[in-house]
N, C-alpha and C positions, 0 to 999 in steps of 0.2 A: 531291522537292517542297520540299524545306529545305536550299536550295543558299544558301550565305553572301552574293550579290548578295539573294533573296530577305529572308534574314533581317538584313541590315543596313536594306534597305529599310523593313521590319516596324518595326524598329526605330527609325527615325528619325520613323516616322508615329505611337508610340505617344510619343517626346517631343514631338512638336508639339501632343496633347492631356493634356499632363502630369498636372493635375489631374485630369481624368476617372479617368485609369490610377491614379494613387493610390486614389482614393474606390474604384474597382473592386475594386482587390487586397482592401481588406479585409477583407467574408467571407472570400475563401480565407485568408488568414492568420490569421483567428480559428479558423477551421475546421482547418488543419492545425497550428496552433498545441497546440489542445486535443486532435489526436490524437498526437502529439510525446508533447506532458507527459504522456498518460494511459499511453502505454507506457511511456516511461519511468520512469517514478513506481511502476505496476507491478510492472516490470520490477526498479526497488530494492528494492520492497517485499518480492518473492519469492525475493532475496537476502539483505536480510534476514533472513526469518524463518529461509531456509532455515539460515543461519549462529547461528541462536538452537537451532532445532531438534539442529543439530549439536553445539550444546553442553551439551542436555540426552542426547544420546547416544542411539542407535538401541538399546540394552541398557535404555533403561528404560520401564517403564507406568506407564501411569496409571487408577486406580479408582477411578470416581466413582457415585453411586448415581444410580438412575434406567436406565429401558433404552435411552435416550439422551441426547444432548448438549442443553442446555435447562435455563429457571427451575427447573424442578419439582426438579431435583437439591439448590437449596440447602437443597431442606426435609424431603426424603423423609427425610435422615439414617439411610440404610438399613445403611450400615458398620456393622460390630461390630467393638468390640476384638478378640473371638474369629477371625474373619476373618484377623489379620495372624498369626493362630499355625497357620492353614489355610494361608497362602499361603506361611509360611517350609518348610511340609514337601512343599512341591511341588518337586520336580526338574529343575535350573536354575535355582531362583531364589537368588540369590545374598544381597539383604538386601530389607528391607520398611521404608520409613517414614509412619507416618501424619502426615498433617496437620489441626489443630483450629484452626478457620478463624473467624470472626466479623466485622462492624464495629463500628465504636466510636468515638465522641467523647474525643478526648484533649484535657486541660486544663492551659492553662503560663502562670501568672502572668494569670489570667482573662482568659486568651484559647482558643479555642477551634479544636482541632484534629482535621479530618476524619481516619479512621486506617484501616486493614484490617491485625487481626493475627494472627496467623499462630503457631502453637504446635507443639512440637515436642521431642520425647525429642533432648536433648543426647548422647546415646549411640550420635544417629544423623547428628551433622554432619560427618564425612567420606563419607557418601554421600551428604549433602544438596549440601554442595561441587561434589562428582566430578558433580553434575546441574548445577552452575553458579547455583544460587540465591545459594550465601553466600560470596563476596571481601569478604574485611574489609580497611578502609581503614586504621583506625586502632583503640584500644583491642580489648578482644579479643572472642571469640566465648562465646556463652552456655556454660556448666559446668552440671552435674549437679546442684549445691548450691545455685543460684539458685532464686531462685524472684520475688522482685520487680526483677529486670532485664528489659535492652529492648535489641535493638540497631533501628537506623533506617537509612535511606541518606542518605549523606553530600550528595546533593542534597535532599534533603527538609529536612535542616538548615541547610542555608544559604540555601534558599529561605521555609519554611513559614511563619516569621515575618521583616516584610519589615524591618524597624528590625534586626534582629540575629540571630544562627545559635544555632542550639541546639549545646551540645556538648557532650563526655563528661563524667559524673559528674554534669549536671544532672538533676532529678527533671521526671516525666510523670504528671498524677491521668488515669488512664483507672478509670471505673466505681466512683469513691471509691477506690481506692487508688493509692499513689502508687510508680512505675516508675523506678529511675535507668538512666541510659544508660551500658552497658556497651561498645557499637560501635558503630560507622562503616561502614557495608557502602562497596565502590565500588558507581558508578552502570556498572558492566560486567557485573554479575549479571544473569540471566535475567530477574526480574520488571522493572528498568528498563528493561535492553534495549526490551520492549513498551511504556516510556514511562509505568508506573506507578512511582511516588517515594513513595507516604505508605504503604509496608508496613513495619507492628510485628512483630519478631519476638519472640517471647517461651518461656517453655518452654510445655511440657504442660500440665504442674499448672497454672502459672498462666492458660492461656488456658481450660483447663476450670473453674476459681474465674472467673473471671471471664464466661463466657457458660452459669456451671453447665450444662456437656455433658461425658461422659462418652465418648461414641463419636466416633472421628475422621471427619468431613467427608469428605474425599478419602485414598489412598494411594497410594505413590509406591513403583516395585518396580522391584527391578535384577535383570537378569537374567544368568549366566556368562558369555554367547556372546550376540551379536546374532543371529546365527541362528535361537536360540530365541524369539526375541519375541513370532512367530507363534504357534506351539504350545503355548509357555507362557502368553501370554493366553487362548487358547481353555480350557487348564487349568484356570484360574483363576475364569474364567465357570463353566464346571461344576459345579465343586466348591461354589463359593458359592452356585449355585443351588440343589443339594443343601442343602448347610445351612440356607439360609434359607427353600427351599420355595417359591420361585417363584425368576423372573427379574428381581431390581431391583437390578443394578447393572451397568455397563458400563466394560468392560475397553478400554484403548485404547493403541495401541502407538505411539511416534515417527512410525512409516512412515506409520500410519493416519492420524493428525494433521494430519500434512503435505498428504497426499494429500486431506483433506477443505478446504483450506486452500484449496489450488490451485484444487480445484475452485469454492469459493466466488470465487478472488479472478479464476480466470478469467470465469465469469459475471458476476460483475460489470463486469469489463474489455469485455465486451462489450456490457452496457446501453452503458455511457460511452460506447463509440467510436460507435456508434449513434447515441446523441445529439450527438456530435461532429459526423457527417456533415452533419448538419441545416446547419451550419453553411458547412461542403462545398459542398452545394445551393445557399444562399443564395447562396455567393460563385458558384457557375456559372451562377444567376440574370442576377446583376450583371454577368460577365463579358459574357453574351449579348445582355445590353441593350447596356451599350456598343458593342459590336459592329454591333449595326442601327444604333444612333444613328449609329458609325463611317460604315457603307453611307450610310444616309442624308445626312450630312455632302462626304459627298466622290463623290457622284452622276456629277456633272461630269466629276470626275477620274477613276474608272473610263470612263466615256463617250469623255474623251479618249485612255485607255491602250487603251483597246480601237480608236479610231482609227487608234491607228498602230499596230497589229497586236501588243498585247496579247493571248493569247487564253483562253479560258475558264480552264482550268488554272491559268494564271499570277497572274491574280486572286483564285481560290480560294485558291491557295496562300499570294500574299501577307495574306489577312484569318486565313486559320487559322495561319498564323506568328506573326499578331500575337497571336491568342487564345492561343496556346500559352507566346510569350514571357511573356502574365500569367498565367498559371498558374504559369509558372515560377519567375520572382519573387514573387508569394505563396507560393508553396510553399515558396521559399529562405528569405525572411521570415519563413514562418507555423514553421519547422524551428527558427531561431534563438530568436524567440520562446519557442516551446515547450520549448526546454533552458533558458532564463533565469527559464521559471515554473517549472517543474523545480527545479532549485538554488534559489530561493526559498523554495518548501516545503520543501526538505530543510534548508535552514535554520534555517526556523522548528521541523521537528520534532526538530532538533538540540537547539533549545532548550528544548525537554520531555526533552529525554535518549532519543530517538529515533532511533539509526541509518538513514538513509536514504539510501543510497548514488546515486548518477547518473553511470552509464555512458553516455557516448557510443556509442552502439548505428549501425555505417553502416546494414545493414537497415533500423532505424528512418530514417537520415534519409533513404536512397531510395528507401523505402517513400511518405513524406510526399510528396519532389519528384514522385516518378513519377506519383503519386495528383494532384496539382494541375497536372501535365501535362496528364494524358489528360482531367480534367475540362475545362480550356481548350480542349485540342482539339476535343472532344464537343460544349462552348455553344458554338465559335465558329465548326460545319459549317453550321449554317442560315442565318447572317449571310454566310457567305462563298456559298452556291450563291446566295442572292440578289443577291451584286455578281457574281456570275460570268455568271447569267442574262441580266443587264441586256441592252437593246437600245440598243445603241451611239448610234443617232440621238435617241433618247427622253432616254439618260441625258446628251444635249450641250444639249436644250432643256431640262431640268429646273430649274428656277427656286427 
């Protein structure tokens, strides 16, 4: 059916209505445009993570309170110090750190700065490290002996105030008391990685003075062997539930993490492509119109090709060549497009300190062409059996 005399023909009839053929293409290229970007964008996103994941290591959990992931955990504050002396006598567990979490209004030179800080036994920041939260940039890492120090991230300082950078050795009033800056994390740590910048880090003592809490928020547990992640989390749940007499807290492994990730981010991936297609439709709408408009335009002219012994086929074929050449062209359009909004947002989420990777994916992009193919060919079988039907003497008198 798509013999190169056919498809040059096709061709030459879709430049002779130049404009129409533009105005047509673009639904499809809105349409495959925004199924491009959403996989791809996806696609970095669960590269991404997966490479953050990788860096908190499949050896470590996470124990948050609550018997699941959700609000209710910032408040239950079901931890007990007691807790990290239950989970260090478990077997396989290598070390335990808590984290004493809160937000808080930081104040520099009566200006006002939104903060999340983050507290922590200095006696446990080479595991906190080995999880990839703490790369110091500059100055050093919190000591034992602190206690009114602060490290920040080195993007948070040279964005948070916009006239000038904050830097080491200046003073922070969080909560009336005043914090000097001891480090400079990089922005390559876990917590920015995800594109958050305004985390304080501070010690224990001090973030327990300061949000008077005693019990750690969340804990963080390393395990000997990745192996054990599995079994030692279920440990861990046990035991605690024992101690504390029911079930309120939730034990969660790297793997689990991830896997709950995927799932979200797949479900999601698929509202968008869904709503994408809409988009699809519209442009195989547009294609199908022009199409009849085509038939009807050039009446005559199938009339006369059928005269000299055009025959049905041949007609067909030429109207569905031309539906398919725009498909095709949207689709090659709506492909380039969609890696151009692509790298635009990963741009911009560059510039929140946002790794967003964008792989040229070929699947993806003849995933897209193929899909704006078949959709051309599909709107443009009804407009072609209609010129192919025609009755040769009818379509000579057609006016």
């Amino acid at each position: 059916m798509f013999d190169l005399e056919t498809i040059k023909f096709a061709f030459t009839n879709l430049k002779r209505q130049r404009l129409r053929s533009y105005l047509t293409l673009l639904g499809m290229v809105i349409g495959i445009a925004a199924i491009v970007a959403l996989f791809t964008m996806s696609n970095g996103l669960s590269i991404a993570v997966e490479e953050m994941f990788e860096g908190l290591g499949l050896d470590t959990l996470t124990v948050q309170p609550g018997q699941q992931l959700g609000l209710s955990q910032a408040v239950s504050r079901s931890i007990e110090n007691e807790d990290i002396d239950i989970i260090n006598n478990i077997a396989g567990v290598e070390a335990v750190a808590g984290f004493y979490e809160g937000a808080a209004i930081a104040e520099y030179r009566d200006r006002e700065l939104s903060a999340f800080l983050i507290g922590y036994d200095p006696a446990q920041t080479e595991f906190i490290q080995q999880m990839g939260y703490l790369s110091l940039d500059s100055g050093r890492l919190l000591e034992s002996s602190d206690l009114y120090s602060i490290m920040i991230s080195k993007s948070f300082a040279e964005t948070a105030l916009e006239d000038k950078e904050l830097s080491l050795r200046q003073k922070i009033e969080i909560n009336g008391m005043n914090f000097r800056i001891v480090g400079l994390l990089k922005d390559s740590d876990m917590a920015t990685s995800f594109g958050i910048n305004n985390l304080f880090w501070v010690t224990k003592n001090a973030a327990q003075d300061l949000f008077d809490i005693e019990e750690p928020i969340e804990l963080m547990v390393k395990v000997t062997d990745e192996s054990l992640a599995e079994p030692v989390a279920e440990e861990i749940a046990e035991r605690l539930e024992r101690a504390h007499g029911e079930k309120d807290v939730t034990v969660l492994t790297t793997g689990s993490l991830l896997e709950s990730f995927n799932s979200i981010l797949g479900l999601m991936q698929a509202v968008l492509i869904m709503l994408a297609f809409i988009s699809v439709i519209v442009g195989a709408i547009g294609i199908m119109n022009t199409m009849l408009m085509a038939v009807l335009d050039r009446t005559r002219e199938i009339g006369a090709m059928k005269a000299i012994g055009a025959t049905n086929s041949t007609i067909l074929s030429i109207f569905i060549t031309e539906a398919a050449l725009l498909g095709l062209a949207g689709g090659s359009a709506g492909v380039v497009l969609g890696y151009i909004v692509a790298l635009g947002i990963s741009g911009v989420a560059a510039s929140v300190n946002f790794n967003l990777p964008i792989v040229a994916d070929l699947s993806v992009i003849l995933f897209g062409i193929s899909v704006s193919v078949v959709v051309g060919i599909v709107s443009g079988i009804f407009p072609a059996r209609r010129a192919a039907l025609m009755d040769p003497v009818e379509a000579l008198r057609f006016e």
